[in-house]
ZAKOL-457309 format. One record per residue (C-alpha): y, x, z; residue in one letter. Coordinates in steps of 0.25 Angstrom, whole numbers. Example, Ala and Ser with C-alpha at 12.3 -4.5 7.8 and 13.67 -1.06 7.14 Angstrom:
{Y -18 X 49 Z 31 residu A};
{Y -4 X 55 Z 29 residu S};
***
This chain:
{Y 0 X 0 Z 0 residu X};
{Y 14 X 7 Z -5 residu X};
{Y 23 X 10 Z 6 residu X};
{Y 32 X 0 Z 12 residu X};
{Y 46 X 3 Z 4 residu X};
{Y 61 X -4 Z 5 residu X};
{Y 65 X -15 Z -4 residu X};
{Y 76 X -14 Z -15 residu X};
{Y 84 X -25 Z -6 residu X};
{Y 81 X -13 Z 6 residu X};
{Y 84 X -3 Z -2 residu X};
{Y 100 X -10 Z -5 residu X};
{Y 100 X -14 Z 10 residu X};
{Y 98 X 1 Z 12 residu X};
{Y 110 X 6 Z 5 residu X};
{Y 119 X -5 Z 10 residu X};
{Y 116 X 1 Z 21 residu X};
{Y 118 X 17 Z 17 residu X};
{Y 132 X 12 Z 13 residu X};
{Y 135 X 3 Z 24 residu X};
{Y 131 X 15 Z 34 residu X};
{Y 138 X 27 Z 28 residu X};
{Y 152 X 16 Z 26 residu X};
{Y 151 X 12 Z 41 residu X};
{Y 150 X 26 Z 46 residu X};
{Y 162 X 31 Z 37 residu X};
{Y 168 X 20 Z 42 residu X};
{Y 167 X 22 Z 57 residu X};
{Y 167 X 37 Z 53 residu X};
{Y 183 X 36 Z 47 residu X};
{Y 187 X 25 Z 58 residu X};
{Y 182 X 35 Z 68 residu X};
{Y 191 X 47 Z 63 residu X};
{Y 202 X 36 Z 62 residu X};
{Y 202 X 31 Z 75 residu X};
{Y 200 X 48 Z 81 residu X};
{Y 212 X 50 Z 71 residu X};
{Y 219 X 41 Z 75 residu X};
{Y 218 X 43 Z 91 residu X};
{Y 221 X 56 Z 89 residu X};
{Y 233 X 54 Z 81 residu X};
{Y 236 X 43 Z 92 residu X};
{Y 234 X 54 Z 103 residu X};
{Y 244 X 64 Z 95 residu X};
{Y 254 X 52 Z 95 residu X};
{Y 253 X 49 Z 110 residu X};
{Y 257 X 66 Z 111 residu X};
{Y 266 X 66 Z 102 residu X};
{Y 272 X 53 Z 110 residu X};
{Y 270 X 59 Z 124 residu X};
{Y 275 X 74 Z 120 residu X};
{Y 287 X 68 Z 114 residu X};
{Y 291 X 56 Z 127 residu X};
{Y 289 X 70 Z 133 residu X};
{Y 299 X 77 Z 126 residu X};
{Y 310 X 66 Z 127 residu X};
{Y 308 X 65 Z 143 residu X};
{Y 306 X 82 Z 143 residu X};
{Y 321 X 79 Z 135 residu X};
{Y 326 X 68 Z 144 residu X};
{Y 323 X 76 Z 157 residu X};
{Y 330 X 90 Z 153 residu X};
{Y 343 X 80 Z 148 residu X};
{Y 341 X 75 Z 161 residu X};
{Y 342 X 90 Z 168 residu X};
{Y 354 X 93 Z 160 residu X};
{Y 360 X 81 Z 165 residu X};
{Y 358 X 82 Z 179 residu X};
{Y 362 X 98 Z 178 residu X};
{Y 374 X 94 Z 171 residu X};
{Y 378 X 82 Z 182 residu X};
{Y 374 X 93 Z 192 residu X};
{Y 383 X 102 Z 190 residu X};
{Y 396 X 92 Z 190 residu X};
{Y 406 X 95 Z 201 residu X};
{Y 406 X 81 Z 204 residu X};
{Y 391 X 81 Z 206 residu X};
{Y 390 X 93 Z 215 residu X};
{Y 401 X 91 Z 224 residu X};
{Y 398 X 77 Z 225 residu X};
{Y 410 X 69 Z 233 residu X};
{Y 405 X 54 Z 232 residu X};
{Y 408 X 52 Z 217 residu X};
{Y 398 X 51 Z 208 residu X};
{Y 402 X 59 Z 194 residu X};
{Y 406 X 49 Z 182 residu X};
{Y 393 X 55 Z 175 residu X};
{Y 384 X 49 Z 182 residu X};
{Y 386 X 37 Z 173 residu X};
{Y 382 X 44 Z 162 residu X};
{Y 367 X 41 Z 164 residu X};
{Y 370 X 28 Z 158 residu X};
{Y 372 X 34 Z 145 residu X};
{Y 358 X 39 Z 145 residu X};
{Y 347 X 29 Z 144 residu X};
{Y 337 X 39 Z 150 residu X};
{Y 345 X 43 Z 161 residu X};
{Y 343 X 30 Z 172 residu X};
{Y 352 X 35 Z 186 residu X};
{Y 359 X 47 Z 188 residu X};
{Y 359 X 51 Z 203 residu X};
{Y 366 X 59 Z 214 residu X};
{Y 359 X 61 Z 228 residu X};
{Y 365 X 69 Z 239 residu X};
{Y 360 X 80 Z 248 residu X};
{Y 355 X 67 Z 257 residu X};
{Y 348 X 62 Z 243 residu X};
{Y 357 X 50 Z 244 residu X};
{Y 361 X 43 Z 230 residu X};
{Y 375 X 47 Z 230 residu X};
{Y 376 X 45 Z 215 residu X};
{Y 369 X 35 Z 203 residu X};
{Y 372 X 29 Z 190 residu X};
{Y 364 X 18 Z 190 residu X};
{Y 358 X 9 Z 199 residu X};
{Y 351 X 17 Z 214 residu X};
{Y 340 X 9 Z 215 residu X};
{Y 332 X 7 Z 201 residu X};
{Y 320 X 17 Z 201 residu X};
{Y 311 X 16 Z 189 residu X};
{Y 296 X 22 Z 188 residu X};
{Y 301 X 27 Z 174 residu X};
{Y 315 X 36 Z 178 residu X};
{Y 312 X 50 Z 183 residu X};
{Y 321 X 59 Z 188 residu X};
{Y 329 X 73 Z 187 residu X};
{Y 334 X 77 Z 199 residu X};
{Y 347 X 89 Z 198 residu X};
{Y 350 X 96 Z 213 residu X};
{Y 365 X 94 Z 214 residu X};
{Y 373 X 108 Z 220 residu X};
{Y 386 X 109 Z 225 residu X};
{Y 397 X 117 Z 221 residu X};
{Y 394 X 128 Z 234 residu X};
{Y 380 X 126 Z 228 residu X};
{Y 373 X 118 Z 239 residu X};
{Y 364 X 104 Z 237 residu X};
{Y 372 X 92 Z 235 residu X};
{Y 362 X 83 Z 229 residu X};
{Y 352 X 79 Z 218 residu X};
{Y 355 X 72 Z 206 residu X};
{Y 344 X 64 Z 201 residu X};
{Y 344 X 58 Z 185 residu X};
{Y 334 X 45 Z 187 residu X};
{Y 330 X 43 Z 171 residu X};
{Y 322 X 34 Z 162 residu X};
{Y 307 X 43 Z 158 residu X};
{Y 310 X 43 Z 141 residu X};
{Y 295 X 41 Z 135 residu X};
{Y 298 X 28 Z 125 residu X};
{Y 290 X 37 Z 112 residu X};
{Y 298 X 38 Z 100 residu X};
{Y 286 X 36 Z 93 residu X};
{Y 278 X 24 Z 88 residu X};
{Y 267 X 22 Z 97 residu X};
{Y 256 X 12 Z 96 residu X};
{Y 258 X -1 Z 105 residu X};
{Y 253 X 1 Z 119 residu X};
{Y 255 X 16 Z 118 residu X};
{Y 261 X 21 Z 131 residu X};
{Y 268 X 35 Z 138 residu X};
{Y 265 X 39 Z 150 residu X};
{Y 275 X 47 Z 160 residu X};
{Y 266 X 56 Z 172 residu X};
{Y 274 X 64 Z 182 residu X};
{Y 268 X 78 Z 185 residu X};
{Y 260 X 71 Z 196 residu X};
{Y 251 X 59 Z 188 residu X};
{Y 260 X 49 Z 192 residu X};
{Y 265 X 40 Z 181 residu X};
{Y 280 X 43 Z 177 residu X};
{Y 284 X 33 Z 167 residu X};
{Y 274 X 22 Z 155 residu X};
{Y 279 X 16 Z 143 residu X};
{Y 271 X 6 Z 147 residu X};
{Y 262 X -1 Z 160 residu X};
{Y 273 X 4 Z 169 residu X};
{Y 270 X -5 Z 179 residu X};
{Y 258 X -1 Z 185 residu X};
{Y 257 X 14 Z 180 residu X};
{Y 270 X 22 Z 181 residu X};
{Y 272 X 27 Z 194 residu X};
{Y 255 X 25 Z 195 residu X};
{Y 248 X 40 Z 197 residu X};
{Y 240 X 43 Z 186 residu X};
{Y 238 X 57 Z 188 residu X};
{Y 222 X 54 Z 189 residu X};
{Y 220 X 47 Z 176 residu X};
{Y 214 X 54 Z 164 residu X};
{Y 225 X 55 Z 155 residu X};
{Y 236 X 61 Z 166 residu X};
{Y 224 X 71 Z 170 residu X};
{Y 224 X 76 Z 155 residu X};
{Y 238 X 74 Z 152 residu X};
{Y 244 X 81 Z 165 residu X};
{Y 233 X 92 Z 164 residu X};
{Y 236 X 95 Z 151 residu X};
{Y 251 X 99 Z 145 residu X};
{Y 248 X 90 Z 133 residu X};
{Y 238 X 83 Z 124 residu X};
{Y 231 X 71 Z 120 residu X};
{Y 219 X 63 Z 125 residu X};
{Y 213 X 49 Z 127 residu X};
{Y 212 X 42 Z 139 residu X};
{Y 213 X 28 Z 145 residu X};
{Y 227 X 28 Z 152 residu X};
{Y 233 X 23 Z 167 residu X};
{Y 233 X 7 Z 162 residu X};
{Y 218 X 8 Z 156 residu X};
{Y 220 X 10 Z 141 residu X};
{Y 213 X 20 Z 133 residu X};
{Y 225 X 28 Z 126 residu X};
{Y 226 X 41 Z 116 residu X};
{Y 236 X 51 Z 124 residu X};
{Y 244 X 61 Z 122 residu X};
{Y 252 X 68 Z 133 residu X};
{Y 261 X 80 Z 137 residu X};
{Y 268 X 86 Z 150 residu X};
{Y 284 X 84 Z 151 residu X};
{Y 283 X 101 Z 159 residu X};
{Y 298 X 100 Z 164 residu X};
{Y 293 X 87 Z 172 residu X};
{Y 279 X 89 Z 175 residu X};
{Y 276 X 74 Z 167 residu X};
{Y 265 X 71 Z 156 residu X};
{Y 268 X 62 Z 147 residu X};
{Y 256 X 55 Z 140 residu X};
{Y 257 X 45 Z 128 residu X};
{Y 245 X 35 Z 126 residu X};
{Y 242 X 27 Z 113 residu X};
{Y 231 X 15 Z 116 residu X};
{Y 218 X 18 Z 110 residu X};
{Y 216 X 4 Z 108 residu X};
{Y 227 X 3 Z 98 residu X};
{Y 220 X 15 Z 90 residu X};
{Y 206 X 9 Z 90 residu X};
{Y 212 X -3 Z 84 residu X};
{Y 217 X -1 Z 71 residu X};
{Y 206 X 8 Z 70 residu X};
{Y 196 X -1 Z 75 residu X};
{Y 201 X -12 Z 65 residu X};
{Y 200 X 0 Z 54 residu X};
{Y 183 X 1 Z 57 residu X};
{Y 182 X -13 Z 57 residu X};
{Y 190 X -13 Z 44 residu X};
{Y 181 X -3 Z 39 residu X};
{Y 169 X -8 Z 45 residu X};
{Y 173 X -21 Z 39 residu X};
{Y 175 X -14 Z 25 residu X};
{Y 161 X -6 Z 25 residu X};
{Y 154 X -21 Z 30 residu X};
{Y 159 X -26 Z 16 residu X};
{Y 155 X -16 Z 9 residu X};
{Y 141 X -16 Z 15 residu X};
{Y 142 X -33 Z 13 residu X};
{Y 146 X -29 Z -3 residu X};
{Y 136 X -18 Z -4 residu X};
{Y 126 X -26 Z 2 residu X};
{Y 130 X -38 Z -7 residu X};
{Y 127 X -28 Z -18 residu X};
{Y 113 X -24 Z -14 residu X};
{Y 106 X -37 Z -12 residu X};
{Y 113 X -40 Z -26 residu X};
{Y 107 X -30 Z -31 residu X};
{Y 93 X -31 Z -23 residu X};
{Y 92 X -46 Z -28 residu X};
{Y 95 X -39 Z -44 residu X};
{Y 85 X -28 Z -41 residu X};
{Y 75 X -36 Z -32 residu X};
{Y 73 X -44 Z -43 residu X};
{Y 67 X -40 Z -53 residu X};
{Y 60 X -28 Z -46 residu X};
{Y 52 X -40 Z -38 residu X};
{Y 50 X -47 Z -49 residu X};
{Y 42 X -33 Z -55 residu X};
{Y 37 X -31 Z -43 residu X};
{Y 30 X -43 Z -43 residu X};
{Y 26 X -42 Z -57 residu X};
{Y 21 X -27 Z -54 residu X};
{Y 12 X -33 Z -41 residu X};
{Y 7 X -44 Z -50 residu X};
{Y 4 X -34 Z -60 residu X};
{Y -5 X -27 Z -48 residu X};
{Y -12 X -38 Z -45 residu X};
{Y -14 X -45 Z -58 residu X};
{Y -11 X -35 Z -69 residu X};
{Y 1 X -46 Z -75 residu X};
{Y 14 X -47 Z -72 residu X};
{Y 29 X -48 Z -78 residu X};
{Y 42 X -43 Z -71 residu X};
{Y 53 X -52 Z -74 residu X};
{Y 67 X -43 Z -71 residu X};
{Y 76 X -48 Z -79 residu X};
{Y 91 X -45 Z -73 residu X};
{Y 87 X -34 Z -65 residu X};
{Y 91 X -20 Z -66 residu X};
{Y 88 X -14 Z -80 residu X};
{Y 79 X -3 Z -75 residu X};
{Y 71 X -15 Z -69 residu X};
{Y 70 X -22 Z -80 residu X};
{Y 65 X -9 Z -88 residu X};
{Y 55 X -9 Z -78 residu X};
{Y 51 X -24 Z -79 residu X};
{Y 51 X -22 Z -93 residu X};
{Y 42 X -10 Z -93 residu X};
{Y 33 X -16 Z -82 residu X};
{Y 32 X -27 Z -91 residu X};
{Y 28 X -20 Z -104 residu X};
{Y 19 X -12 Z -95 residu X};
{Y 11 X -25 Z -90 residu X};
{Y 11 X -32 Z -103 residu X};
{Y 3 X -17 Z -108 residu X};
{Y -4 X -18 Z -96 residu X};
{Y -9 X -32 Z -98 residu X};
{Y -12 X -31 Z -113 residu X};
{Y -20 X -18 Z -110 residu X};
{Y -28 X -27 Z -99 residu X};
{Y -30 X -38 Z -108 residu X};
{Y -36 X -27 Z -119 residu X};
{Y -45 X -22 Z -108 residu X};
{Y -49 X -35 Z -103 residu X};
{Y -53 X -37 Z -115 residu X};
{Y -60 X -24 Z -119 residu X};
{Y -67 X -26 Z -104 residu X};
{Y -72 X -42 Z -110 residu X};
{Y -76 X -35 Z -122 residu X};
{Y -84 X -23 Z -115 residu X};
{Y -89 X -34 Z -105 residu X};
{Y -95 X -44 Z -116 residu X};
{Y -101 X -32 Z -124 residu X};
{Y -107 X -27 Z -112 residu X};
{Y -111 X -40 Z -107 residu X};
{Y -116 X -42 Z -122 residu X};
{Y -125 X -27 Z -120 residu X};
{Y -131 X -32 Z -108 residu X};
{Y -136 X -45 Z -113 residu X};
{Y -139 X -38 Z -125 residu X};
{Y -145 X -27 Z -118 residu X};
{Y -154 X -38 Z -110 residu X};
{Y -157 X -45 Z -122 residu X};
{Y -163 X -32 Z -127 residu X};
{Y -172 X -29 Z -115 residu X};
{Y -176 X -42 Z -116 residu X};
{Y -180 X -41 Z -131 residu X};
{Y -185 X -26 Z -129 residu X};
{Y -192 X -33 Z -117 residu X};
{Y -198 X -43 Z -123 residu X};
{Y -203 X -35 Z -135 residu X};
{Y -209 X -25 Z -127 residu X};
{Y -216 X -34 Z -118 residu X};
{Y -222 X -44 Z -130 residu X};
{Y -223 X -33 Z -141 residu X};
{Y -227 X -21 Z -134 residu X};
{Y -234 X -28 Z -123 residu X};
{Y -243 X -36 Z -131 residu X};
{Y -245 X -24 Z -143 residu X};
{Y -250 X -15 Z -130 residu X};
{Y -258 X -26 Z -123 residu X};
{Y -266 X -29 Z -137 residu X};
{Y -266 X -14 Z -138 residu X};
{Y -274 X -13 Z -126 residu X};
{Y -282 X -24 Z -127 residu X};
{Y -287 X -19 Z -142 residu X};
{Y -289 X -3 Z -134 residu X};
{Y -298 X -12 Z -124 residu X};
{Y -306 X -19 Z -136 residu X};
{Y -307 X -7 Z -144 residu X};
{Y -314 X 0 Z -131 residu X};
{Y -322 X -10 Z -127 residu X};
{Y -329 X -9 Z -143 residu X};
{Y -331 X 5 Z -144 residu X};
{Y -335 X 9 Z -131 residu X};
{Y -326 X 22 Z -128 residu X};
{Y -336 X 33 Z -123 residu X};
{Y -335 X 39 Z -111 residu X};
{Y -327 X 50 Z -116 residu X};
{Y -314 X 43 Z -120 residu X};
{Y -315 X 32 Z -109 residu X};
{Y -304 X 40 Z -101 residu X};
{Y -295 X 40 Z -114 residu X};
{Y -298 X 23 Z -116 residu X};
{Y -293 X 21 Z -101 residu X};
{Y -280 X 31 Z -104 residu X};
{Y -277 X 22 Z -116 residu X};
{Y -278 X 8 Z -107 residu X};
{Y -270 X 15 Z -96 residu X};
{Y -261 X 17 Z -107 residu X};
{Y -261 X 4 Z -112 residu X};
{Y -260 X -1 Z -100 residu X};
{Y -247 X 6 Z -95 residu X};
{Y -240 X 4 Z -108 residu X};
{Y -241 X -9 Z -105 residu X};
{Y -237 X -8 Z -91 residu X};
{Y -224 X 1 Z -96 residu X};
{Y -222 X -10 Z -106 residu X};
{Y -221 X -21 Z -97 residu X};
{Y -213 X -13 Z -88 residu X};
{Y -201 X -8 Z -96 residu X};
{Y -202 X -23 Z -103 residu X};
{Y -200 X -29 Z -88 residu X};
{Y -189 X -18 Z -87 residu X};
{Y -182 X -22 Z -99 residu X};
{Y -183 X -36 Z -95 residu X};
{Y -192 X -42 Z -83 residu X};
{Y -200 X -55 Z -89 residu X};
{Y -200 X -58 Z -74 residu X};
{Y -183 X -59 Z -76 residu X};
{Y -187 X -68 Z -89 residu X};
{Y -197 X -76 Z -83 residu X};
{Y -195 X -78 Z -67 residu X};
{Y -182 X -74 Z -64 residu X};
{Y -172 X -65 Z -58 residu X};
{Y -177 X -64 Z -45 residu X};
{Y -191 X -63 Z -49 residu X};
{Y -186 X -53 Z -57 residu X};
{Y -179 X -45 Z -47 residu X};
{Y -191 X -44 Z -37 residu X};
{Y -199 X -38 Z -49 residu X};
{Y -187 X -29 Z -51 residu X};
{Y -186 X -26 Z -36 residu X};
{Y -203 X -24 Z -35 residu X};
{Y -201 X -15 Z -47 residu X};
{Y -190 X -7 Z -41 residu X};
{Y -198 X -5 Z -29 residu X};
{Y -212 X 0 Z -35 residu X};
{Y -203 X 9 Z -46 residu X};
{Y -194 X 16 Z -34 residu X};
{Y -203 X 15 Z -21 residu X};
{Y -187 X 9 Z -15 residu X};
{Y -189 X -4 Z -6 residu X};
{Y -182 X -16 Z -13 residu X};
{Y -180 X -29 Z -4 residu X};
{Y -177 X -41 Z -13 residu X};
{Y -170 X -55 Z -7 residu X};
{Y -170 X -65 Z -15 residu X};
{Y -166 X -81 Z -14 residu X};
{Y -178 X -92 Z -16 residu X};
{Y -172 X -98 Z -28 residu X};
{Y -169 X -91 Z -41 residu X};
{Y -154 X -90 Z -46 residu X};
{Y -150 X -100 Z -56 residu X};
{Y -146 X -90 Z -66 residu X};
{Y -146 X -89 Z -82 residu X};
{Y -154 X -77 Z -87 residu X};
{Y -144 X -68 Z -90 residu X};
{Y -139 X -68 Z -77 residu X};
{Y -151 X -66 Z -71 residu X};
{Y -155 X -53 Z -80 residu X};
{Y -141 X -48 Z -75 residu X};
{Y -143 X -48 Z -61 residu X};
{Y -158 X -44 Z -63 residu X};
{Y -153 X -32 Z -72 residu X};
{Y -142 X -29 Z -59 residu X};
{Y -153 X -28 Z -51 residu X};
{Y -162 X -19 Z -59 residu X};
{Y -151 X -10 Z -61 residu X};
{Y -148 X -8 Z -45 residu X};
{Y -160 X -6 Z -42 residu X};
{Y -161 X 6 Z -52 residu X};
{Y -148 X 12 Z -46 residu X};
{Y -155 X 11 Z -32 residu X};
{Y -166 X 15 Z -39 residu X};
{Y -157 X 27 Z -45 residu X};
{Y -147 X 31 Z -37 residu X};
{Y -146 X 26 Z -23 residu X};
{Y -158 X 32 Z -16 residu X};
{Y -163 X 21 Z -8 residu X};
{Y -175 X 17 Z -2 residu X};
{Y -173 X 1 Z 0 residu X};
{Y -165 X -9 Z -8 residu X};
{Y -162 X -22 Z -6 residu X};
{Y -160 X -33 Z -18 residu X};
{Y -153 X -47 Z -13 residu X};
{Y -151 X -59 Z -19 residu X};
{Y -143 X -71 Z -12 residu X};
{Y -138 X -83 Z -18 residu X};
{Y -127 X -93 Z -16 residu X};
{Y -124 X -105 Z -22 residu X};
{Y -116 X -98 Z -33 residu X};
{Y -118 X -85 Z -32 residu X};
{Y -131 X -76 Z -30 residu X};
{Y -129 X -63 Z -24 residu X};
{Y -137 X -50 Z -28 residu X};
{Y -136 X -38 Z -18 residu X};
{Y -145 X -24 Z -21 residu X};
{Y -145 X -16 Z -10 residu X};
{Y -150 X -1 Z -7 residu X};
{Y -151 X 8 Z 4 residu X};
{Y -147 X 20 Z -2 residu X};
{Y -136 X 30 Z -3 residu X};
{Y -125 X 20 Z -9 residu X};
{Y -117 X 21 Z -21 residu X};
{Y -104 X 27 Z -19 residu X};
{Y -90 X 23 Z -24 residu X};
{Y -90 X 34 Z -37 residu X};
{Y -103 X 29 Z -40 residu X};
{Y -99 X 16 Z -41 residu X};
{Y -85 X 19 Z -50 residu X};
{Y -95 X 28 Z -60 residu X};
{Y -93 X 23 Z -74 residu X};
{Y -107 X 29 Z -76 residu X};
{Y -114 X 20 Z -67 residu X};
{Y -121 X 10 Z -78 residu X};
{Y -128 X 4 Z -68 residu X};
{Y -119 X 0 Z -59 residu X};
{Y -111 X -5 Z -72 residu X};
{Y -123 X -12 Z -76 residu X};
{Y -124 X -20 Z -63 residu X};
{Y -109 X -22 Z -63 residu X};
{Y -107 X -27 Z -77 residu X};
{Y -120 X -38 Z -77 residu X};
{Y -116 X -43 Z -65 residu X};
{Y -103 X -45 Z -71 residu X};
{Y -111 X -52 Z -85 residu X};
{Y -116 X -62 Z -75 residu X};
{Y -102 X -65 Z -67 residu X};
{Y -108 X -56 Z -55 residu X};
{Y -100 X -46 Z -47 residu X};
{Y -107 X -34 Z -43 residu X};
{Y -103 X -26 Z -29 residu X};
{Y -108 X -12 Z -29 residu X};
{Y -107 X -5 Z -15 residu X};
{Y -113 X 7 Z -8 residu X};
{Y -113 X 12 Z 6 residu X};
{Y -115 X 26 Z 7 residu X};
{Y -128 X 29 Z 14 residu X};
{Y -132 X 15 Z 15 residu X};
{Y -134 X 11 Z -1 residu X};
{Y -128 X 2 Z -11 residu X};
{Y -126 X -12 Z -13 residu X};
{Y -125 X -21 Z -28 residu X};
{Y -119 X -35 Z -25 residu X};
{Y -120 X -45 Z -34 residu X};
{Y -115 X -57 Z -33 residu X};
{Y -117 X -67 Z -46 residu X};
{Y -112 X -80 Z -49 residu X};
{Y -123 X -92 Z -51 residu X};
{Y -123 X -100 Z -63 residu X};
{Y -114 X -90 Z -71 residu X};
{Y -120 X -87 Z -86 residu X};
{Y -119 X -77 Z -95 residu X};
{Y -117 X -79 Z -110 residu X};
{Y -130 X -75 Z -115 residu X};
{Y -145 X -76 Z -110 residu X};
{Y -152 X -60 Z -107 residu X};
***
């Protein structure tokens, strides 16, 4: 039996799935360096964002320094007399400068330019010591101003800039300031990186619990880091939609491919069925024809040939049919003729030469009895009449040879048991015969047949088969008789039975097919060989033997 292989329909399933595989992979594949490209370019962004809020607050604090320097040094500052100087109220001018402030050596508020009391989490402060003009202490001067870290750059939405001072705690947000500035975050994972390193990038889930790209960088004058976060969320998301995009896109092409491939199956399939099934008939029964009209040309080539070929082969059948009913009436004809001449050689024998040697003998015995042989050539008279006598034995043997009278005028069976007593006295082998009470009811011819099947068994035992019992079995049904030879010997082997050369076996083979018979010949090696016969009753043949 061939080895189980895929079908045309598999075969196409396959390859949609070849191009499905290798699409899906180069998909996920270029969505997976996007979205690595794109966080990376998101954590460049949120550094370049947090170096340059640090740069502007690095800026507004060395303004800041000069300004207080400046404000320092004014008389009116350093030899304080109860009025505050006029320029106090020029922190109104700067938005990033909340309060201006002047506290004494007590570290009372002796000066301000805006309201005492407003503190905000978001203001830091530069302090300035204040000397007088004979160079001792006479107070601190204090600028309260807003932390600038609004980016100047376009950041994606929820994106925020976190302020830490030098000891963790949280400074100033762009956003959440509610419940995180002024929190300590020193412990949380980004502000050990950030404040352990002077700057860099790096992902990490931040202070309200969102997972961000960072970047960060240290303000040195001031001891802060300063660290930008973009959501990561908001960069899954357009990249995200992009491999469902894309995923989308390669399940289109897989439906279309697919679409494709059971088109093309049900145009294949087809036709090569329809030669498959002409090819299987054409197994069993030697016919067929493949109809593959609107399949591929190369299969309709085929079908065409296949065709072509099966026509030849049929017509070649037909001739050797033909040839085998010619050679099986002419042989059929020889064995009927050749019985036909065993008969009539038989028959002349037996009443031509029988009676010439028995009136031959019967005038030796007169002639004898006149002359009274003497003494002398008695022993040559008896000679003669042993002669005589055993020509007519050998006479009446090879005519019962050539064809049993007994056959002719008792039967088959009758025929068979003088056959089997023969067999027996020639060949010293023990033959049992079983055979039914009642004679067959069959036409002569048939009868000679399977007489002449038995005769010829029993010279193949005889010859060949080196046994020392055989066994000759007839039953019958109501239709059918079945005849079985049976030996003890060594068993026919299977070259023996495929020889071309073995007429005997074709003799038995081909009578028993004149009479509508079929004939079994087995052998079991070491245990002998069985001839099965199994004839039809009633059949007759075209001419009496």
């Amino acid at each position: 039996m061939p080895d189980r292989s895929w079908s045309i329909r598999a075969w196409l399933g396959s390859l949609v799935a070849v191009v499905a595989v290798p699409l899906l992979l180069l998909v996920t594949v270029l969505v997976g360096w996007q979205l690595h490209r794109d966080l990376a370019d998101a954590r460049e962004a949120a550094l370049r964002t947090a170096k340059a809020t640090a740069g502007r607050i690095a800026e507004q604090h060395d303004s800041s320094v000069a300004l207080l320097k400046q404000m320092a040094a004014r008389p009116s500052i350093r030899d304080f007399n109860g009025t505050c100087d006029p320029l106090f109220a020029l922190v109104d001018l700067f938005p990033q400068w909340f309060d201006l402030r002047l506290y004494d050596r007590a570290g009372r508020l002796v000066c301000s330019a805006g309201p005492p009391d407003v503190l905000r989490h978001q203001l830091s402060a530069v302090t300035q010591a204040v000397t007088g003009s004979d160079g001792s202490p006479h107070g601190t001067l204090v600028l309260l101003q807003e932390v600038d870290f609004s980016p100047r750059e376009a950041l994606l939405p929820n994106s925020v800039i976190t302020i830490l001072d030098r000891d963790g705690k949280v400074l100033a947000r762009s956003a959440g300031t509610g419940t995180i500035v002024g929190r300590y975050a020193g412990n949380a994972e980004l502000a050990r990186i950030a404040m352990g390193e002077h700057e860099g990038s790096a992902a990490a889930v931040g202070l309200d619990g969102v997972s961000r790209q960072y970047g960060f960088t240290q303000i040195a004058p001031l001891g802060w880091t300063v660290y930008a976060g973009v959501p990561t969320a908001n960069i899954l998301r357009p990249v995200w939609q992009a491999y469902i995009a894309g995923t989308a896109g390669v399940a289109l092409i897989v439906l279309l491919i697919r679409f494709l491939a059971v088109w093309l199956a049900r145009r294949i399939e087809r036709p090569v069925s329809a030669l498959v099934t002409a090819a299987e008939t054409a197994a069993r029964t030697g016919y067929g024809r493949a109809d593959t009209e609107g399949g591929p040309s190369e299969i309709v080539r085929l079908s065409a040939a296949f065709n072509e070929m099966l026509e030849r082969r049929s017509a070649a059948e037909n001739r050797t049919r033909e040839s085998e009913r010619n050679l099986k009436a002419l042989s059929e004809s020889l064995l009927n003729a050749h019985e036909q001449e065993r008969l009539r050689i038989a028959r002349e024998i037996h009443d031509d030469l029988g009676q010439a040697l028995t009136a031959l003998k019967m005038d030796i015995i007169g002639l004898i009895e006149k002359t009274k042989p003497s003494p002398e050539i008695r022993p040559m008279v008896d000679r003669i009449l042993r002669t005589v006598d055993a020509t007519v034995t050998a006479v009446q043997r090879i005519s019962s040879e050539l064809r049993p009278g007994v056959l002719d005028d008792l039967g088959l069976y009758a025929a068979i048991e003088a056959e089997a007593l023969l067999f027996e006295e020639r060949t010293g082998i023990e033959c049992e015969l079983s055979l039914p009470d009642d004679a067959p009811d069959i036409d002569k011819s048939s009868g000679v047949a399977i007489y002449r099947i038995v005769q010829e068994a029993l010279t193949n035992v005889a010859r060949h088969s080196n046994a020392g019992r055989v066994e000759i079995r007839i039953r019958q049904r109501t239709n059918i008789m079945f005849l079985e030879i049976r030996d003890d010997g060594r068993g026919i082997t299977p070259a023996e039975l495929a020889n071309a050369s073995s007429l005997g076996l074709a003799g038995i083979r081909e009578r028993a097919d004149m009479i509508g018979a079929t004939a079994l010949i087995e052998g079991v090696p070491g245990r002998g060989t069985i001839v099965s016969i199994r004839i039809p009753l009633g059949v007759r043949t075209g001419s009496e033997a």
